[in-house]
ROPAPA-733548 format. One record per residue (C-alpha): residue in one letter; residue number from 1; x, y, z. Coordinates in steps of 0.5 Angstrom, whole numbers, plus 2048, in hexadecimal, padded with zeros to 3 digits. Layout:
N
aa  i  east  north  up
a  NUM  X  Y  Z
...
end
This chain:
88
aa  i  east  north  up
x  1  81A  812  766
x  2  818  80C  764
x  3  813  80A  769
x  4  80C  80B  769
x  5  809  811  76D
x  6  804  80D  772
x  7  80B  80A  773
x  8  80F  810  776
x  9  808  814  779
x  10  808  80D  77D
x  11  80E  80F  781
x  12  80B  815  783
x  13  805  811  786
x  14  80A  80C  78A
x  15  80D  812  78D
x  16  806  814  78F
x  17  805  80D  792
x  18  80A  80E  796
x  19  809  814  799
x  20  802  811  79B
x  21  805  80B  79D
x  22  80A  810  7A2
x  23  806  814  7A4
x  24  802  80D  7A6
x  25  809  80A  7AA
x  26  80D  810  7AB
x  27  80A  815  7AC
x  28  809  814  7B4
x  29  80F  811  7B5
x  30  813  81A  7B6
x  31  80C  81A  7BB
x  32  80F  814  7C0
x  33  816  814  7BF
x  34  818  81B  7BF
x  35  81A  81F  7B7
x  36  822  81E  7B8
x  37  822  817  7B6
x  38  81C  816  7B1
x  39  81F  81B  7AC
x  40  826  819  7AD
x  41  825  812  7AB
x  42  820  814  7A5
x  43  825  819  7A3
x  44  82B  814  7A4
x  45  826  80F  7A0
x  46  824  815  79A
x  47  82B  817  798
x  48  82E  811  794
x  49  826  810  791
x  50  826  815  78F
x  51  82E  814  78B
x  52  82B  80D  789
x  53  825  811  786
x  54  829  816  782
x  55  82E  810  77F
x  56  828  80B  77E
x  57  827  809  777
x  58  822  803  779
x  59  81A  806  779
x  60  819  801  77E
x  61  81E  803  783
x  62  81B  80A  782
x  63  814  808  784
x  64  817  804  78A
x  65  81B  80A  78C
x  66  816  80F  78B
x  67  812  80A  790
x  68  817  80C  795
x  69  819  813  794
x  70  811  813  795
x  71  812  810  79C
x  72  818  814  79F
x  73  814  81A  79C
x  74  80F  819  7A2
x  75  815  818  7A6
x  76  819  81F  7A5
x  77  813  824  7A3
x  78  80F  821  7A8
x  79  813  821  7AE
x  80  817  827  7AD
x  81  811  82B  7AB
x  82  80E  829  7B3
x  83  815  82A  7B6
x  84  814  832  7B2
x  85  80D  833  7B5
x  86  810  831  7BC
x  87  815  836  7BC
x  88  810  83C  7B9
end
């Protein structure tokens, strides 16, 4: 509350720049080693970012952290949507 608002709409912009950034990097990797073990470890990775983001009380930390939830996004959604489309 005691933040500028360009401040807190920044942690949002991260986040994007990291889902662009997985998309990049992660997003082949369901494609060369299989679907199980992608979104297993992302998931794996995304559980205890998500805990450090609900009890963050630094802005910058929460930037930091968008950064990766944008990451591991790519990860989950991506390669589970893959697995989906195989299956139908």
């Amino acid at each position: 509350m005691c933040v500028p608002d360009y401040k807190i709409e920044r942690i949002s912009s991260i986040y994007y720049l990291g889902e662009i950034l997985g998309c990049l990097s992660i997003a082949r990797i369901p494609d060369l080693f299989g679907r199980k073990w992608p979104i297993t470890i992302t998931t794996a990775i995304q559980f205890p970012v998500y805990i450090a983001i609900i009890l963050s009380t630094s802005l910058t930390f929460t930037s930091v952290l968008a950064f990766f939830m944008g990451i591991l996004h790519v990860g989950i959604y991506n390669g589970g949507y893959i697995n989906v489309c195989e299956y139908v």
